[in-house]
N, CA, C and O atoms as CSV, one atom per row, in Angstrom:
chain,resi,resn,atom,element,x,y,z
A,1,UNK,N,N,36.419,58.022,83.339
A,1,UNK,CA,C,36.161,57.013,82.319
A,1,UNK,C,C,34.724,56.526,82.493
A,1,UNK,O,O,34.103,56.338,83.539
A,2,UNK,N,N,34.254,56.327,80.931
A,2,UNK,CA,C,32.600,55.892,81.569
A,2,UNK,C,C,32.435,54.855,82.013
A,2,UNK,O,O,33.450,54.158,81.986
A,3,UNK,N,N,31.160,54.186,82.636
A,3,UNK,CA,C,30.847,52.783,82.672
A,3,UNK,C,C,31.466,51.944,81.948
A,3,UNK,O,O,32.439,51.263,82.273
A,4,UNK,N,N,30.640,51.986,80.439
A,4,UNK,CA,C,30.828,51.308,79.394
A,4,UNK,C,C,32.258,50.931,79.161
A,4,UNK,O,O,32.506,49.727,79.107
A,5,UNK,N,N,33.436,51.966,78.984
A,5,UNK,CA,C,34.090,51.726,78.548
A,5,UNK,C,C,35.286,51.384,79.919
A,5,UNK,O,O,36.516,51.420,79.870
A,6,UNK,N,N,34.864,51.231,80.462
A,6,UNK,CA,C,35.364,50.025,81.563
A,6,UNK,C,C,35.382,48.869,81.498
A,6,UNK,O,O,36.136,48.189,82.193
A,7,UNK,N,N,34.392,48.289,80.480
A,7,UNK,CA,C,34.054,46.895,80.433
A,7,UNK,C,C,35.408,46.255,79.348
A,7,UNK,O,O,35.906,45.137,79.214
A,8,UNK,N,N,35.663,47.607,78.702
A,8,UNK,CA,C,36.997,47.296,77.553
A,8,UNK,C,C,38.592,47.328,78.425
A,8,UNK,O,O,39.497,46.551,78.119
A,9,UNK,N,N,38.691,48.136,79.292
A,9,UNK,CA,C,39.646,48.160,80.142
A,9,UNK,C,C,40.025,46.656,81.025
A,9,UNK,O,O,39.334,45.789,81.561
A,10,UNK,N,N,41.240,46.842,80.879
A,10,UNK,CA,C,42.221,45.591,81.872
A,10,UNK,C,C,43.213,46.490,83.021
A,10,UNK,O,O,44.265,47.095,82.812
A,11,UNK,N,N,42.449,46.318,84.270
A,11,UNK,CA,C,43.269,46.965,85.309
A,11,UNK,C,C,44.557,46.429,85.246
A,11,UNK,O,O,44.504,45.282,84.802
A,12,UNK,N,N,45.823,46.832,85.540
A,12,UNK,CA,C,46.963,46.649,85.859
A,12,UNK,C,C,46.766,45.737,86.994
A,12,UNK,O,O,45.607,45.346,86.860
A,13,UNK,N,N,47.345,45.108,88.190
A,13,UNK,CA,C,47.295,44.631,88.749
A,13,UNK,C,C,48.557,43.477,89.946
A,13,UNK,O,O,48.539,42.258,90.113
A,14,UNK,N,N,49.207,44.218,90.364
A,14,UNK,CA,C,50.105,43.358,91.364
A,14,UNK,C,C,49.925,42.791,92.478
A,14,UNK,O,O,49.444,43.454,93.397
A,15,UNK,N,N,50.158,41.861,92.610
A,15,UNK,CA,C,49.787,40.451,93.624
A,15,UNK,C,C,51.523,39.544,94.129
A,15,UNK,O,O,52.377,38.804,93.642
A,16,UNK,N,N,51.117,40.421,95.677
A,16,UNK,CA,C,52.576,40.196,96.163
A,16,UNK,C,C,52.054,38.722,97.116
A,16,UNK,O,O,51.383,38.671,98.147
A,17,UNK,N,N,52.640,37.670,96.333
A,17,UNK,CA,C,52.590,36.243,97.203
A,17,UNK,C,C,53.304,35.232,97.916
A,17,UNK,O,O,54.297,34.637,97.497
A,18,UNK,N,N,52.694,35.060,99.109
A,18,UNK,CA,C,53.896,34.283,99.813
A,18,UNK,C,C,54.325,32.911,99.546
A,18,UNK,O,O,53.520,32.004,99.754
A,19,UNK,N,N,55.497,32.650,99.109
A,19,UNK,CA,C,56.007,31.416,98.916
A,19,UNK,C,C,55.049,30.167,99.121
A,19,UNK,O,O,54.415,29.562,98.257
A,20,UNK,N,N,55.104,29.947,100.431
A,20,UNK,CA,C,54.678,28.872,100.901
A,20,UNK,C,C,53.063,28.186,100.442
A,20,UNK,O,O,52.697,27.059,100.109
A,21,UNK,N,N,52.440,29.368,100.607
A,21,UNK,CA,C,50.854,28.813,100.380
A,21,UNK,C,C,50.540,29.737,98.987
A,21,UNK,O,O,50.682,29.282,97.852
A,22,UNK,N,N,50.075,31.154,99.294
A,22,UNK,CA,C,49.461,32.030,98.012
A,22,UNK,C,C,50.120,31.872,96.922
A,22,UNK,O,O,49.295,32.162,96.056
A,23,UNK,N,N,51.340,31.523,96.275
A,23,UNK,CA,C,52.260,31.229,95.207
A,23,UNK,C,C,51.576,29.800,95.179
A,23,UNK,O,O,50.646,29.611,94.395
A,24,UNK,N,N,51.899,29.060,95.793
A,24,UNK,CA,C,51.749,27.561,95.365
A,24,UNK,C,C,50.017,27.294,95.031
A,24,UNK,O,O,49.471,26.341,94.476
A,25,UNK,N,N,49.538,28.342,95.520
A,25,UNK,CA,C,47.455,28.283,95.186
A,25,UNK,C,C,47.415,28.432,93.871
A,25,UNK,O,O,46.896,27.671,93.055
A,26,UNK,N,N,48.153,29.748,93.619
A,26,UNK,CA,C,48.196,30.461,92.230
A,26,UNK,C,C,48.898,29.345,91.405
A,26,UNK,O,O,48.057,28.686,90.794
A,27,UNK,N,N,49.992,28.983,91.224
A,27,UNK,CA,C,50.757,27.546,90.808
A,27,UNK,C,C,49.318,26.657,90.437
A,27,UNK,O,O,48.858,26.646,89.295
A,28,UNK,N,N,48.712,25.948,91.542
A,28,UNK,CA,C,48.175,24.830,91.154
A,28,UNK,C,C,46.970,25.593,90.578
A,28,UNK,O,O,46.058,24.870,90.179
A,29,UNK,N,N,46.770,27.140,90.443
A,29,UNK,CA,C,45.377,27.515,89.543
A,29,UNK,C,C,46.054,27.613,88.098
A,29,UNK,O,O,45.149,27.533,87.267
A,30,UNK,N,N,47.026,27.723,87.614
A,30,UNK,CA,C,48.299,27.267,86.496
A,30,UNK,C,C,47.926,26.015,86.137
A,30,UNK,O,O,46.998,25.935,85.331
A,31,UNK,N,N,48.464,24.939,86.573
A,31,UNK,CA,C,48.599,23.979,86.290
A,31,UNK,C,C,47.504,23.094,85.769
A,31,UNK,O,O,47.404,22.188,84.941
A,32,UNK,N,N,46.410,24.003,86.947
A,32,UNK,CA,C,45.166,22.808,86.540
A,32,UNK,C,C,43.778,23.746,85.661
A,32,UNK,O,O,42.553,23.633,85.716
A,33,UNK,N,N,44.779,24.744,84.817
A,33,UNK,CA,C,44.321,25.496,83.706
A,33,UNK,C,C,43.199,26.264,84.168
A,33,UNK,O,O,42.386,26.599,83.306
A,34,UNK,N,N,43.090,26.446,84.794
A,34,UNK,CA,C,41.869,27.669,85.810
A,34,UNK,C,C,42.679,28.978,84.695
A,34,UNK,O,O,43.709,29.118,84.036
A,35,UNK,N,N,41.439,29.720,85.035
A,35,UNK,CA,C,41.058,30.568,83.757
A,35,UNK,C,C,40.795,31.515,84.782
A,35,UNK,O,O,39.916,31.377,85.633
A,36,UNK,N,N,42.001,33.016,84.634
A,36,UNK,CA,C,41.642,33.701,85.481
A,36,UNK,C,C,42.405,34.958,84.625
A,36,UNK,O,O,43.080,34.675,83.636
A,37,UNK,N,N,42.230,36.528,85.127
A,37,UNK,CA,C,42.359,37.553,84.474
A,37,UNK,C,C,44.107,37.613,83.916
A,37,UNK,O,O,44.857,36.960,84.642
A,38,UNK,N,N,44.567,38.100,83.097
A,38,UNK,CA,C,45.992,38.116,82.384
A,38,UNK,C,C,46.920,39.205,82.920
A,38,UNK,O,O,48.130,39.005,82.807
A,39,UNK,N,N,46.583,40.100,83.371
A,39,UNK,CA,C,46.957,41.348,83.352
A,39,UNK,C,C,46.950,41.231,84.760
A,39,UNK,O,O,46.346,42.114,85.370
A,40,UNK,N,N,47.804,39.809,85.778
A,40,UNK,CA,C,48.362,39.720,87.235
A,40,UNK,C,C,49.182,39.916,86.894
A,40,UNK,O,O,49.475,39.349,85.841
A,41,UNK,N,N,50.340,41.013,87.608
A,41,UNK,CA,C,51.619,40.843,87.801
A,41,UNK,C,C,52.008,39.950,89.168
A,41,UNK,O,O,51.607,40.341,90.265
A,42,UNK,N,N,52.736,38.842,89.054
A,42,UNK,CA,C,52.848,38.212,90.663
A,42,UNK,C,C,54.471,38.452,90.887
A,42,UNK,O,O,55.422,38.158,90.162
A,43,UNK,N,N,54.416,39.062,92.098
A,43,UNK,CA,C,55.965,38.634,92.798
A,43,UNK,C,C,55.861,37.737,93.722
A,43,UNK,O,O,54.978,37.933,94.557
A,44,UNK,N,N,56.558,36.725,93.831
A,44,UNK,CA,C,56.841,35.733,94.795
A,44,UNK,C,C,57.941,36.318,96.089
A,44,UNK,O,O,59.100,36.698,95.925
A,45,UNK,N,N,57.261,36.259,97.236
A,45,UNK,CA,C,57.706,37.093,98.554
A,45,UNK,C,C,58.201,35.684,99.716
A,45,UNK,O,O,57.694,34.597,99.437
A,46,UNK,N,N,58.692,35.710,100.355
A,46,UNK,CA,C,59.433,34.485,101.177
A,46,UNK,C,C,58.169,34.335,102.287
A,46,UNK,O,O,58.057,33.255,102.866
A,47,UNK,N,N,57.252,35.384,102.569
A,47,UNK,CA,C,56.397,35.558,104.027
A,47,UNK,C,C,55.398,37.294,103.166
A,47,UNK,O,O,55.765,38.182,102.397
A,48,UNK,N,N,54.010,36.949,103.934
A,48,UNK,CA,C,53.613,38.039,103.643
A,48,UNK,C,C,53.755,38.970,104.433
A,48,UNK,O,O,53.365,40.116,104.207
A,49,UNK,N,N,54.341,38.591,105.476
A,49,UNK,CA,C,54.891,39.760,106.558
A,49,UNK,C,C,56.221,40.166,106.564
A,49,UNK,O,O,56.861,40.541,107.546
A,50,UNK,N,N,56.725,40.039,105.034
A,50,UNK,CA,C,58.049,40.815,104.833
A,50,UNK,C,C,57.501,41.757,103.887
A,50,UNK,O,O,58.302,42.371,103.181
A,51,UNK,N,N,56.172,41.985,103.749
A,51,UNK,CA,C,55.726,43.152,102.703
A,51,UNK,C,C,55.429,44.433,103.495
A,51,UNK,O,O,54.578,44.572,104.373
A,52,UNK,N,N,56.436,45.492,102.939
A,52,UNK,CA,C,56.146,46.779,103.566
A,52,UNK,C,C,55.353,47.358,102.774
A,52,UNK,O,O,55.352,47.207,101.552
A,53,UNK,N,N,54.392,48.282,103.604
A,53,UNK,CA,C,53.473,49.106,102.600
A,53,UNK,C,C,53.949,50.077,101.811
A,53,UNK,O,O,53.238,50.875,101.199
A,54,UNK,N,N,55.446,50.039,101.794
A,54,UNK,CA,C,56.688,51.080,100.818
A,54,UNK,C,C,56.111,50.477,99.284
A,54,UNK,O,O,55.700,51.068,98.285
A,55,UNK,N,N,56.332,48.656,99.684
A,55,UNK,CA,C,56.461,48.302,98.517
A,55,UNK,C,C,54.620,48.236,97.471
A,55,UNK,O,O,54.377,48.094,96.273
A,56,UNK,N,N,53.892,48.386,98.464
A,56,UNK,CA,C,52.313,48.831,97.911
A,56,UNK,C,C,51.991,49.603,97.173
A,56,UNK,O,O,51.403,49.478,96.099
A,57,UNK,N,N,52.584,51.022,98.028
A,57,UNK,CA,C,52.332,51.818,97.865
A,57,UNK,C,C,53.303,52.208,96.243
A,57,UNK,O,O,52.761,52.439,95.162
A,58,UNK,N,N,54.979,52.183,96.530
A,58,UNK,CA,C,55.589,52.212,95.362
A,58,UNK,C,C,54.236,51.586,93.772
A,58,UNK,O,O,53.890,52.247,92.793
A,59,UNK,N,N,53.909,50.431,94.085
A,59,UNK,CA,C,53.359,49.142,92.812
A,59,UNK,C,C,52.228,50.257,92.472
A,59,UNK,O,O,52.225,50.510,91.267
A,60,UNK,N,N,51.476,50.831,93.056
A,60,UNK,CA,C,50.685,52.068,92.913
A,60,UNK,C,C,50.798,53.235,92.338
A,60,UNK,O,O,49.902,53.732,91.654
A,61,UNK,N,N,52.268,53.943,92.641
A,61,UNK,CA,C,52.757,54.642,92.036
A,61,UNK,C,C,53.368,54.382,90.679
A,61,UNK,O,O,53.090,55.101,89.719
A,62,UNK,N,N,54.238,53.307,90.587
A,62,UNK,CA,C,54.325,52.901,89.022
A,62,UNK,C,C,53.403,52.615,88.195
A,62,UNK,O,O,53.694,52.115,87.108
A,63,UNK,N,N,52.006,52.900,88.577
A,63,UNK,CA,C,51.428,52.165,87.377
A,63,UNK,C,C,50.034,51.596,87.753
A,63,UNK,O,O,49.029,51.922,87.121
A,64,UNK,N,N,50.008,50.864,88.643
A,64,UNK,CA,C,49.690,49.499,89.086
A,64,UNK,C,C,47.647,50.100,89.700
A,64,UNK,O,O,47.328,50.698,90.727
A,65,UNK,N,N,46.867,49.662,88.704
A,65,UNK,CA,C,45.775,49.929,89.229
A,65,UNK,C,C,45.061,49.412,90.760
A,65,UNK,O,O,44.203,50.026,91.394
A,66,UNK,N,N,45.706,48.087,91.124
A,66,UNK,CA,C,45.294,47.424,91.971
A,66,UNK,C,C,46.430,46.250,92.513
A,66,UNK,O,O,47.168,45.506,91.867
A,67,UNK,N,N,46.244,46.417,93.928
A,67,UNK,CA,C,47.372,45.685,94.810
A,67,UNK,C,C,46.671,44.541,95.403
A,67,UNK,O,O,45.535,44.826,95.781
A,68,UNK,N,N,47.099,43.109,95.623
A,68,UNK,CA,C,46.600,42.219,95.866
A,68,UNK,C,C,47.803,41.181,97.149
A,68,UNK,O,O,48.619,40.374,96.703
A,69,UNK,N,N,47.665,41.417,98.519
A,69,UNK,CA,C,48.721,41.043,99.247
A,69,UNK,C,C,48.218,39.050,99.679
A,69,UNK,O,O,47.166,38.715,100.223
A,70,UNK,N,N,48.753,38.594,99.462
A,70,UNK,CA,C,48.020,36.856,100.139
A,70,UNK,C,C,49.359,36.188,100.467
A,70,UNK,O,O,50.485,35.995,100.008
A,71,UNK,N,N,48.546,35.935,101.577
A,71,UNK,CA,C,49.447,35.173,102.376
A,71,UNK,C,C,48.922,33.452,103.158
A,71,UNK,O,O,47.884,32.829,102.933
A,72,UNK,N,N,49.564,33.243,103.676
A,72,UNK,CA,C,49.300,31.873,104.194
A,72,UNK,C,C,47.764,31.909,105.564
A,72,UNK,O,O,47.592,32.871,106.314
A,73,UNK,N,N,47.064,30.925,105.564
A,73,UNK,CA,C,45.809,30.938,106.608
A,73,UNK,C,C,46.445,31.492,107.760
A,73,UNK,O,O,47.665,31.656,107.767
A,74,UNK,N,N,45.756,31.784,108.695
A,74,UNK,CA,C,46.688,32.196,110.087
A,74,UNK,C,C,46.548,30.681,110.968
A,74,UNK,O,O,45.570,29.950,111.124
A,75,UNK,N,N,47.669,30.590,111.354
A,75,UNK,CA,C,48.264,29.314,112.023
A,75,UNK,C,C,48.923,28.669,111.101
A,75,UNK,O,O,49.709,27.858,111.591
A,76,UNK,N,N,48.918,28.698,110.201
A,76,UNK,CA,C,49.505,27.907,108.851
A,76,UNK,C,C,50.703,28.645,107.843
A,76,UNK,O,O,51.078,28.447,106.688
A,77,UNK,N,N,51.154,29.770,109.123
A,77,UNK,CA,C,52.910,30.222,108.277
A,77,UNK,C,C,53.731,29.699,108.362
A,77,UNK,O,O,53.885,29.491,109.566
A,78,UNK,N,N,54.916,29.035,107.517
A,78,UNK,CA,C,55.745,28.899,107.720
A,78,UNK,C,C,56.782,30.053,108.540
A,78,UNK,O,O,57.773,29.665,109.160
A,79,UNK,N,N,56.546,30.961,108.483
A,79,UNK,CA,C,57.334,31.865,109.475
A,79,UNK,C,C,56.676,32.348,111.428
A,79,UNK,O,O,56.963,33.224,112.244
A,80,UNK,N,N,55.822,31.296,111.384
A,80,UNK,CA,C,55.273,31.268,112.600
A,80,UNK,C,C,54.293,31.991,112.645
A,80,UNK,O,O,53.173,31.484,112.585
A,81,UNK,N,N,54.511,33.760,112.794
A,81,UNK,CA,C,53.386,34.743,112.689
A,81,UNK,C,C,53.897,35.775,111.797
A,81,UNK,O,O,53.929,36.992,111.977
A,82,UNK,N,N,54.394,34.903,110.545
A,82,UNK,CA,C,54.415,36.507,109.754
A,82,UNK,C,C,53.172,36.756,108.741
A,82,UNK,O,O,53.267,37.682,107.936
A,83,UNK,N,N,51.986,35.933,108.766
A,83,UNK,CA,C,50.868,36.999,108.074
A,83,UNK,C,C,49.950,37.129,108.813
A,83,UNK,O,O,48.905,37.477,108.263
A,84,UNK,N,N,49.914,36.950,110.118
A,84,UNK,CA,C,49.521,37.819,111.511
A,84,UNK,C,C,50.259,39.752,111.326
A,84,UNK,O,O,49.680,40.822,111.517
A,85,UNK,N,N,51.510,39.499,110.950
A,85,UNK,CA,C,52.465,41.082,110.822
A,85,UNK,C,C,52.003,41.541,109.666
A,85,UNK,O,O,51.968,42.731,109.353
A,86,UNK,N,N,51.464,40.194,108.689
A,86,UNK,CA,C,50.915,41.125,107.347
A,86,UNK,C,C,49.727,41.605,107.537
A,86,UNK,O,O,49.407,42.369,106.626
A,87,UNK,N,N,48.903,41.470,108.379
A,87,UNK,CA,C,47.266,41.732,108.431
A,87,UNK,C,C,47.048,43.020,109.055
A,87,UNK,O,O,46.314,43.950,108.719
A,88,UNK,N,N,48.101,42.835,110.359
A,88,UNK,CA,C,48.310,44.450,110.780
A,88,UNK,C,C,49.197,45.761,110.021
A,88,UNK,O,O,49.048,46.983,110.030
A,89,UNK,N,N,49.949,45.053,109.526
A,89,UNK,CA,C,50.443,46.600,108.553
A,89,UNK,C,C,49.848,46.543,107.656
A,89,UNK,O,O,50.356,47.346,106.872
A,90,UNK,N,N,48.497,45.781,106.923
A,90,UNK,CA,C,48.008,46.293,106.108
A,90,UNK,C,C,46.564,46.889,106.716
A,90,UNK,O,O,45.864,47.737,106.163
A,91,UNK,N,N,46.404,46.491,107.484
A,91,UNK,CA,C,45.150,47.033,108.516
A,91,UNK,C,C,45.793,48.528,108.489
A,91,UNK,O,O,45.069,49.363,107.948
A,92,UNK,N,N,47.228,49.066,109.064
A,92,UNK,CA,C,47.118,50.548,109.182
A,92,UNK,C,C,47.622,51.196,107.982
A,92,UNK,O,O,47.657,52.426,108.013
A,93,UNK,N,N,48.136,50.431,106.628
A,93,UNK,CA,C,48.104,51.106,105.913
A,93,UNK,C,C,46.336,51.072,104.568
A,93,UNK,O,O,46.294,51.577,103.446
A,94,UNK,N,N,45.465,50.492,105.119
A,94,UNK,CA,C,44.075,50.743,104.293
A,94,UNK,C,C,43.671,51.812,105.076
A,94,UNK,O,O,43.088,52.645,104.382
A,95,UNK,N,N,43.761,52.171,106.436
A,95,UNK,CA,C,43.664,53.552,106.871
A,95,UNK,C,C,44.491,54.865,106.358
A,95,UNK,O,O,43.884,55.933,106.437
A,96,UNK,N,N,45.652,54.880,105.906
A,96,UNK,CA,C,46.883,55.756,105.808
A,96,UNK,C,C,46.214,56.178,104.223
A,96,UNK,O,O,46.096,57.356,103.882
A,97,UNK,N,N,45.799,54.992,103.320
A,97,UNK,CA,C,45.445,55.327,101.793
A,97,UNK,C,C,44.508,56.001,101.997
A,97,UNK,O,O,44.653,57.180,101.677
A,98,UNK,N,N,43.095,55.579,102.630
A,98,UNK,CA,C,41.976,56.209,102.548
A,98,UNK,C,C,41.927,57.634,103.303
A,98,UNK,O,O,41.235,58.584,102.937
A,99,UNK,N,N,42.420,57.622,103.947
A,99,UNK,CA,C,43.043,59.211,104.233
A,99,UNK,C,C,44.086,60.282,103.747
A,99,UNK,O,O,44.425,61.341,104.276
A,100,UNK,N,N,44.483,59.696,102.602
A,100,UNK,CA,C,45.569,60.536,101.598
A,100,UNK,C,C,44.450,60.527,100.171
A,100,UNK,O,O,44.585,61.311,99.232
A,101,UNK,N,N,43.402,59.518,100.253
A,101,UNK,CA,C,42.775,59.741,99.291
A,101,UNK,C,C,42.605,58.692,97.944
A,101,UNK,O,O,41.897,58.760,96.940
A,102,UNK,N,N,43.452,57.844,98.348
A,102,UNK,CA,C,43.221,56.410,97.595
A,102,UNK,C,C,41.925,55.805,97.851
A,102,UNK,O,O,41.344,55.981,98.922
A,103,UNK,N,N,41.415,55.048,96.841
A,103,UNK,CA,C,40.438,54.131,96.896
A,103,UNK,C,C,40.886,53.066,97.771
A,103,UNK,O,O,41.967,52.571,97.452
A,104,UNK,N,N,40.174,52.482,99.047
A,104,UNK,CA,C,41.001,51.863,99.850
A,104,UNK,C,C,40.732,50.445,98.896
A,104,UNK,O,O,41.618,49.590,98.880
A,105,UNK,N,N,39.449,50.239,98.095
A,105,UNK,CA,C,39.198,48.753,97.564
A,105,UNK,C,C,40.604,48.748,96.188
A,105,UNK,O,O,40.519,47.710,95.532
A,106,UNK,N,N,41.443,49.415,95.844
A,106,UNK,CA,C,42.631,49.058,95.262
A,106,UNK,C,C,43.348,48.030,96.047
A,106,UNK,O,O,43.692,46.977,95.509
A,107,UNK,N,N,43.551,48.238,97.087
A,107,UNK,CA,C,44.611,47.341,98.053
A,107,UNK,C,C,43.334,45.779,98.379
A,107,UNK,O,O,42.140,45.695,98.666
A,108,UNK,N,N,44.149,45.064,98.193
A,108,UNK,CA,C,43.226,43.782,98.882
A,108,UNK,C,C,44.326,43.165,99.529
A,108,UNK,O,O,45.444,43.543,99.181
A,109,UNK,N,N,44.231,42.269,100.422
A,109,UNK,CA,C,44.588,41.283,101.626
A,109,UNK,C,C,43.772,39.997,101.497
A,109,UNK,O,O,42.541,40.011,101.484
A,110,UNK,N,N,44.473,38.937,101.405
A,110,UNK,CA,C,43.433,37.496,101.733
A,110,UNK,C,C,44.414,36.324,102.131
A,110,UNK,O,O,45.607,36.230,101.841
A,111,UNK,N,N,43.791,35.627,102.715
A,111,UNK,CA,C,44.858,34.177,102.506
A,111,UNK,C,C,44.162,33.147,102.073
A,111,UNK,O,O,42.993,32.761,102.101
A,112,UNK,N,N,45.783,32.596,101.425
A,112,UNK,CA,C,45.001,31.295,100.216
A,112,UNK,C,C,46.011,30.383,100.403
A,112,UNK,O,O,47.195,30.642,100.185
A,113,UNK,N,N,45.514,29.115,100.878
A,113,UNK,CA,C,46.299,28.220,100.891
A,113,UNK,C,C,47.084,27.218,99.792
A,113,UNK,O,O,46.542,27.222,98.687
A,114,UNK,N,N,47.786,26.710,99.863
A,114,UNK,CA,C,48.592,25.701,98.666
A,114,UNK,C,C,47.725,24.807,97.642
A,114,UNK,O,O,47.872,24.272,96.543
A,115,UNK,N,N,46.534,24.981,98.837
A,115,UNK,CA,C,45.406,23.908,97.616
A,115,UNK,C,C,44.452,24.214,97.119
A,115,UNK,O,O,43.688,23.505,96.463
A,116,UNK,N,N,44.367,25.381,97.382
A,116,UNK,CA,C,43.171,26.513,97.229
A,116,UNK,C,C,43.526,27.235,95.653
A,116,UNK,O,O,43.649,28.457,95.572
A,117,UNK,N,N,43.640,26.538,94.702
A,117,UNK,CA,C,43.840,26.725,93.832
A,117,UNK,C,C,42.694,27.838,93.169
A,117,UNK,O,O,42.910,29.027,92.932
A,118,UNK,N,N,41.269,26.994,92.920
A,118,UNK,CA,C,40.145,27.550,92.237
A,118,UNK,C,C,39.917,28.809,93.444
A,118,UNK,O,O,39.680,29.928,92.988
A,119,UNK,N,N,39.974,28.672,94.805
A,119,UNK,CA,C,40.018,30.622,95.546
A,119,UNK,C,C,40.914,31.279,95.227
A,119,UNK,O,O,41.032,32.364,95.796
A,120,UNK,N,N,41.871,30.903,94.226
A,120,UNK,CA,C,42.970,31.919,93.951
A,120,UNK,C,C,42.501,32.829,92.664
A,120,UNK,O,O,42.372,34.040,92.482
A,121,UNK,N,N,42.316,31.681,91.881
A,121,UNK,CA,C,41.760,32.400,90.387
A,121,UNK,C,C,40.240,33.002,90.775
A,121,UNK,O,O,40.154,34.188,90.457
A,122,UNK,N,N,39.392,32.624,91.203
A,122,UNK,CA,C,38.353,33.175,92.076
A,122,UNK,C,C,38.606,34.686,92.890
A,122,UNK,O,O,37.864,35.660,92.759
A,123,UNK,N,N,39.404,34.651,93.453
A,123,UNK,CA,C,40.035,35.835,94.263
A,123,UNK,C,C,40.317,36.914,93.269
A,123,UNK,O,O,39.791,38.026,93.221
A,124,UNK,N,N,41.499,36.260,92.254
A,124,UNK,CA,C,42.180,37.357,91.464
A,124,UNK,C,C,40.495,38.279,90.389
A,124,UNK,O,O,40.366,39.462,90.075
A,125,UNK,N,N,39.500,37.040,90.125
A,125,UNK,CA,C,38.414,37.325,89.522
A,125,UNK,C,C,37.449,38.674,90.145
A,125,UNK,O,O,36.688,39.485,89.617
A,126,UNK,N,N,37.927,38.429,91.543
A,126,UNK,CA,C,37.357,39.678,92.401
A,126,UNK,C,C,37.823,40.719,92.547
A,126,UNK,O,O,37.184,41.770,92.573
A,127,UNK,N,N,39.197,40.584,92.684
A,127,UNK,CA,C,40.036,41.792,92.660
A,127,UNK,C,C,39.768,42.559,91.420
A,127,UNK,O,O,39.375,43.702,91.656
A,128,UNK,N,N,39.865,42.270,90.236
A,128,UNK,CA,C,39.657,42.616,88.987
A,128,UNK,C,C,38.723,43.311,88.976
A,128,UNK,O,O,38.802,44.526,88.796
A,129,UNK,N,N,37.406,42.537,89.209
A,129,UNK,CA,C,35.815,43.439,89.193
A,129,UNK,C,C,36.065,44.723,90.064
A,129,UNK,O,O,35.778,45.871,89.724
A,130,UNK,N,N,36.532,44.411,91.009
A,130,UNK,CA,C,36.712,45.684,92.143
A,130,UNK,C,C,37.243,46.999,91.521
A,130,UNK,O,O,36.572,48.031,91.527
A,131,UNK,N,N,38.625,46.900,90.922
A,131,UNK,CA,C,39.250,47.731,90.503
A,131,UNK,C,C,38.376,47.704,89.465
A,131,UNK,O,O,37.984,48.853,89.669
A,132,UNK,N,N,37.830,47.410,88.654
A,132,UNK,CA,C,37.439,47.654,87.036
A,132,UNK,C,C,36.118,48.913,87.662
A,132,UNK,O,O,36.027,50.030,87.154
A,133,UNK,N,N,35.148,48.408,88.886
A,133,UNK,CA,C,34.335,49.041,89.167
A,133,UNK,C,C,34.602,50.691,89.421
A,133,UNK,O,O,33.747,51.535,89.151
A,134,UNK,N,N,36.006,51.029,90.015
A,134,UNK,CA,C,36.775,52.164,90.292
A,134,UNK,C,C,36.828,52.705,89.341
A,134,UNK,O,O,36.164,53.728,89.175
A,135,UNK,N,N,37.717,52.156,88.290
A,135,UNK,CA,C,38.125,52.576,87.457
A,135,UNK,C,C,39.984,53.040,87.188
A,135,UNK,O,O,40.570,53.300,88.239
A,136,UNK,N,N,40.532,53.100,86.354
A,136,UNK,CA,C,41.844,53.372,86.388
A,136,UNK,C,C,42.214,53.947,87.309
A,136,UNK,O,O,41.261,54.527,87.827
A,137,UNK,N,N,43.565,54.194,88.076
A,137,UNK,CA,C,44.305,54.590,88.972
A,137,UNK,C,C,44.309,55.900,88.242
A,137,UNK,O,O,44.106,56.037,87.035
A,138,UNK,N,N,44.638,57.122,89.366
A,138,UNK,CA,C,44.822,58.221,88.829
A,138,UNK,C,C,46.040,58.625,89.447
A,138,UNK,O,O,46.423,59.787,89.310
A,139,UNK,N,N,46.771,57.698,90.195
A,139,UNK,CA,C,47.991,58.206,91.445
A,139,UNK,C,C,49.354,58.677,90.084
A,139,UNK,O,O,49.935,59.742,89.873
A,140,UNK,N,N,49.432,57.445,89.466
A,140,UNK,CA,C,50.605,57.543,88.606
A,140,UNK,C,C,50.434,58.293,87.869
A,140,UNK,O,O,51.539,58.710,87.520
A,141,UNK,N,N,49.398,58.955,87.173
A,141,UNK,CA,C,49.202,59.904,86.325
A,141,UNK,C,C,49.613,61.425,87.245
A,141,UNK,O,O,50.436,62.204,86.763
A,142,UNK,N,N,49.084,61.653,88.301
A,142,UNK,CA,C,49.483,62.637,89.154
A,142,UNK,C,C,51.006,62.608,89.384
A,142,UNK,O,O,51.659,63.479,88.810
A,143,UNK,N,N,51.707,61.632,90.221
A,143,UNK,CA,C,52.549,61.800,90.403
A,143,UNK,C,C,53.700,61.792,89.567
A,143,UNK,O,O,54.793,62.068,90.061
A,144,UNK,N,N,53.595,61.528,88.442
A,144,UNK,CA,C,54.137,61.858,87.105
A,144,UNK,C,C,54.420,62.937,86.285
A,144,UNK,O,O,55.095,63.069,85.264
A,145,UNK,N,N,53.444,64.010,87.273
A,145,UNK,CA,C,53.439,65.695,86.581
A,145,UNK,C,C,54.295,66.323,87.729
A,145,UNK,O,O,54.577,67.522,87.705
């Protein structure tokens, strides 16, 4: 796809968020009308360290131009250290993609806290550029034939 007509394109986009903080960031970037890209899909997750890279990788395969994992600050989980468990399985699965041949900047990781509203819509604003810079996913089109 060219440059140009990238600028017309809306990446797909799933953003798996943890209850406690990254849901409630995204929430108060809602509420307090922050203006951020349309084309998020969000699932609300209990901990970001109940996200397997099954379920990444799957959001990739259906479709999904770009994966967006956020979880709570570190020291600040409600599950003690589960996005400490999210940082490392996504640490070895941005190795596992980029060696099967994925763009590793599809996958993003961040944490955003409950009040961190404007870094959420900010964030999702980055993710967007990132993937738009790539360009469409080509996984689902492959694995579809």
């Amino acid at each position: 796809m060219a440059e140009q007509d990238n600028n017309d394109w809306n990446p797909k986009i799933v953003a798996f968020l943890c209850n406690w903080c990254s849901y409630a960031g995204a929430d108060l970037a809602g509420v307090s009308r922050m203006q951020y890209a349309p084309d998020v899909r969000i699932i609300r997750v209990p901990c970001s360290g109940r996200i397997s890279p099954l379920h990444i990788l799957s959001a990739l395969h259906r479709g999904a131009d770009g994966v967006l994992v956020s979880g709570c600050h570190p020291g600040d989980c409600h599950y003690i250290s589960g996005n400490l468990v999210a940082r490392r399985k996504f640490s070895m699965l941005k190795n596992f993609i980029e060696h099967v041949g994925i763009e590793p900047e599809r996958v993003q990781f961040s944490w955003v806290s409950a009040a961190e509203g404007a870094r959420f819509a900010g964030l999702i604003e980055k993710v967007v550029e990132n993937v738009k810079r790539i360009g469409p996913s080509k996984m689902a089109t492959v694995t579809a034939q």
